[in-house]
C-alpha positions as CSV (number, residue, x, y, z in Angstrom):
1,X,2.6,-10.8,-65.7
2,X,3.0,-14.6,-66.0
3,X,1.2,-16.9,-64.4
4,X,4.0,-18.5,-62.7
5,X,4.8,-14.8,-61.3
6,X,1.3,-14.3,-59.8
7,X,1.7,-13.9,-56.1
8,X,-0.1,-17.2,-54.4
9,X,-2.9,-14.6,-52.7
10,X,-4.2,-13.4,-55.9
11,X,-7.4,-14.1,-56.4
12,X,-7.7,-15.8,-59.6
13,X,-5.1,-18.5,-58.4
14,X,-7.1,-18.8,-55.1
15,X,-10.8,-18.8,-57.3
16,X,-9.0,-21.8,-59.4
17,X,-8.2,-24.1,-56.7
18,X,-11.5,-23.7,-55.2
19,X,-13.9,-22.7,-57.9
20,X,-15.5,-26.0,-58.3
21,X,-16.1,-26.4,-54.3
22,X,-18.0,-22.8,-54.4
23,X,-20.1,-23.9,-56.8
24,X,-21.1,-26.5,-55.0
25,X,-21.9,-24.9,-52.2
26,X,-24.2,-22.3,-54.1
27,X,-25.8,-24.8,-55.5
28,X,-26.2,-26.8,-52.5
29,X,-27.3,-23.7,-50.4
30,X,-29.6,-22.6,-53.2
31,X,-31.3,-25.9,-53.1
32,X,-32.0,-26.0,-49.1
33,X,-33.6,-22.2,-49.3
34,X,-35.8,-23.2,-53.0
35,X,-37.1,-26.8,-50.2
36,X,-37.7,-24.3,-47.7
37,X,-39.7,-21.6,-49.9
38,X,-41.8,-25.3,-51.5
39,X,-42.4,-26.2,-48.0
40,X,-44.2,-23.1,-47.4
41,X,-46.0,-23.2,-50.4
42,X,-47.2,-26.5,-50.2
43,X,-48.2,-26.3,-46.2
44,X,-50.2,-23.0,-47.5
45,X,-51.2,-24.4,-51.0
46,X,-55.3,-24.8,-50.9
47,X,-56.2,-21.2,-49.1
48,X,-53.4,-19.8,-51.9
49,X,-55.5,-21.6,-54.5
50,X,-58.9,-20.8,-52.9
51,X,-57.7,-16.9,-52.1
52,X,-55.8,-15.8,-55.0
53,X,-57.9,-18.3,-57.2
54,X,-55.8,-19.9,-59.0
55,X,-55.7,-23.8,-60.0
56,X,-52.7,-25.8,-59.1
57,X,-49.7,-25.9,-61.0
58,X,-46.3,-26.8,-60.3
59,X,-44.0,-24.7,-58.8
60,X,-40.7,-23.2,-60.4
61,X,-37.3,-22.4,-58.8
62,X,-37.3,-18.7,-58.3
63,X,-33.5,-17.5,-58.3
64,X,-32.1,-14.4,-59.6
65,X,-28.6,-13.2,-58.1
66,X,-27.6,-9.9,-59.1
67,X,-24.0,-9.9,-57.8
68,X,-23.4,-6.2,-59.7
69,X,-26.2,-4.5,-57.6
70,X,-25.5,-6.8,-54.4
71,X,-28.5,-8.4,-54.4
72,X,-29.9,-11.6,-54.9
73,X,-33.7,-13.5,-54.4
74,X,-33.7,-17.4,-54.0
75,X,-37.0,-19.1,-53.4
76,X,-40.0,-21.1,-55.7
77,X,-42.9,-19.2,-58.0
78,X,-46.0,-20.4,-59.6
79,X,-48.4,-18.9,-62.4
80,X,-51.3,-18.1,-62.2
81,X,-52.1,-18.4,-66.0
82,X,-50.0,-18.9,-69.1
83,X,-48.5,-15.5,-69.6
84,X,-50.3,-13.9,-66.6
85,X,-49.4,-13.0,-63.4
86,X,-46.7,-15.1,-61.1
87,X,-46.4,-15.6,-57.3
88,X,-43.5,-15.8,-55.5
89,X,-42.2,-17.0,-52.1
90,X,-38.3,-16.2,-51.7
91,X,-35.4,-14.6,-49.6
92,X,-33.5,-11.4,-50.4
93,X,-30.0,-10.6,-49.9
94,X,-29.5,-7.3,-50.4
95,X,-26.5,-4.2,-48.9
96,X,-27.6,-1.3,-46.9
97,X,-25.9,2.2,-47.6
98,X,-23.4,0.9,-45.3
99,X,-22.8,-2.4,-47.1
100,X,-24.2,-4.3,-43.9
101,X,-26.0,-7.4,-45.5
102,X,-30.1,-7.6,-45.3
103,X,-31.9,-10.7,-45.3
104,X,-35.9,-10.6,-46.0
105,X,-38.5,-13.2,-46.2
106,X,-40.9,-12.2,-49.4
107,X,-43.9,-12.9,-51.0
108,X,-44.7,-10.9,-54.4
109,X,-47.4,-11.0,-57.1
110,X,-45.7,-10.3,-60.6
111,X,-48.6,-8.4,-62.3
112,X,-49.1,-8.1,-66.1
113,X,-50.4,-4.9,-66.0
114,X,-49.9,-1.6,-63.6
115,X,-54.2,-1.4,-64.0
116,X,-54.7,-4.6,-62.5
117,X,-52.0,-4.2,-59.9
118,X,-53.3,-0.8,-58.9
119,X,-56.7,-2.2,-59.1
120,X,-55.9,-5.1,-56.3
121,X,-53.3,-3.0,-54.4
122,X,-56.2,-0.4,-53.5
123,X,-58.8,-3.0,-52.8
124,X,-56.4,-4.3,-50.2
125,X,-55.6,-1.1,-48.8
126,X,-59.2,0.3,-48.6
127,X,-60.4,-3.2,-46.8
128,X,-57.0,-3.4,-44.5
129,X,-55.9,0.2,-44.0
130,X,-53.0,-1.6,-41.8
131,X,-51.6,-3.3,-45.2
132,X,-47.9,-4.1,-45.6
133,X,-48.3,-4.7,-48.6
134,X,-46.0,-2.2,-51.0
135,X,-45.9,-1.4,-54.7
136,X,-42.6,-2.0,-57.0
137,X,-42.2,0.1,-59.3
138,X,-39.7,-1.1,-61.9
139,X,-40.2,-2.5,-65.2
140,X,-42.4,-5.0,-64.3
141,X,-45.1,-4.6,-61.4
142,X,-45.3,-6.2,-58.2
143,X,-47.0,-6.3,-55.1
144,X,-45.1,-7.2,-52.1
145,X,-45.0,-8.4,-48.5
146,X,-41.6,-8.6,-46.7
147,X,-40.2,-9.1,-43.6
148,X,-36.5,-8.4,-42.6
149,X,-35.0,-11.3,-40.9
150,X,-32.5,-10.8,-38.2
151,X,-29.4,-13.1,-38.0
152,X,-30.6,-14.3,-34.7
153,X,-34.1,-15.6,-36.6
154,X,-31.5,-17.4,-39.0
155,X,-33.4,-20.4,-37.7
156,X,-36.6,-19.1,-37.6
157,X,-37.1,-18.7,-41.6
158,X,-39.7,-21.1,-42.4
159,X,-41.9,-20.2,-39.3
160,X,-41.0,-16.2,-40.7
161,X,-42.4,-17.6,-44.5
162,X,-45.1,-19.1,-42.9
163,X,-46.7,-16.6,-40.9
164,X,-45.5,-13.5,-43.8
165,X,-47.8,-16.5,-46.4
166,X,-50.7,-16.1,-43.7
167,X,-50.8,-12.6,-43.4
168,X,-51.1,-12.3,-47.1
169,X,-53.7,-15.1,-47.5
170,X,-55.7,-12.5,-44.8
171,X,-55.2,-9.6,-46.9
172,X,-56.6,-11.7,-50.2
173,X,-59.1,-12.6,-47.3
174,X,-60.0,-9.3,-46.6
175,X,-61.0,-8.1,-50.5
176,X,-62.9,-11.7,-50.9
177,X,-59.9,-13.5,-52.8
178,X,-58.1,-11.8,-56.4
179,X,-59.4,-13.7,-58.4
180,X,-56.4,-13.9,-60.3
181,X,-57.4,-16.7,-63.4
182,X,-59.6,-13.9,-64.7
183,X,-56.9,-11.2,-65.2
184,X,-56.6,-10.9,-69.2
């Protein structure tokens, strides 16, 4: 069909008068969430150096939208050594079975190796048998602590960061820090 024949509520002509405006907003939206995630980080940043011990380093935007599987993480992450593990601080969009949307406040350890991620993974669950932490088990390997965040907490994300950040920093606590800068 022509262009000229399209009806006026079809989406491509309504995505091309306001295309450049959405971007925009992502972008702008993507930015406020990646300040709030750096916030965190930085109001957290010498018990995550002392705990996970790593040095400093500067942090990188964390973003990975995955429109195809409804999903998408926005947020900062840091390494803890060239080619080693990275830690995260981000939130996650995702669908229910429903399609209702999810929010979560998260904090992950990208691990190089399943060894060293079931290594730390059972240190933290013999010292804190109460543990939230999980184990993702995709390609790569990751520990993680999340929190769902209800629309009424909307508000409330970087108090939700900040205490989900502290209850990590107690379970690296609890095992006497990871030590992370000696993973190989």
């Amino acid at each position: 069909m022509p262009t000229e024949t399209r009806p006026k509520d079809d989406l491509l002509a309504l995505g091309a008068k306001s295309y450049l405006n959405a971007l925009t907003a992502i972008e702008a939206f993507d930015s406020e969430v990646e300040a709030i995630c750096r916030g965190v980080y930085h109001r957290h940043e010498a018990r995550l150096l002392d705990q996970m011990g790593l040095d400093p380093a500067d942090l990188d935007r964390h973003t990975l939208p995955s429109p195809e599987d409804r999903e998408a993480e926005i947020g900062v992450c840091r390494s803890a050594q060239k080619g080693g593990p990275l830690f995260y601080i981000y939130l996650w969009w995702r669908e229910d079975k429903s399609g209702a949307p999810e929010i979560s406040g998260a904090v992950a350890l990208d691990l190089s190796t399943k060894k060293v991620r079931d290594d730390i993974y059972e240190r933290l669950r013999r010292q804190s048998p109460g543990c939230r932490v999980t184990r993702d088990v995709g390609d790569r390997y990751f520990l993680v602590l999340a929190t769902p965040i209800r629309e009424s907490e909307l508000a409330e994300i970087p108090e939700i960061l900040d205490r989900l950040v502290s209850e990590w920093l107690g379970y690296c606590e609890s095992v006497g820090g990871l030590k992370l800068k000696k993973i190989k």
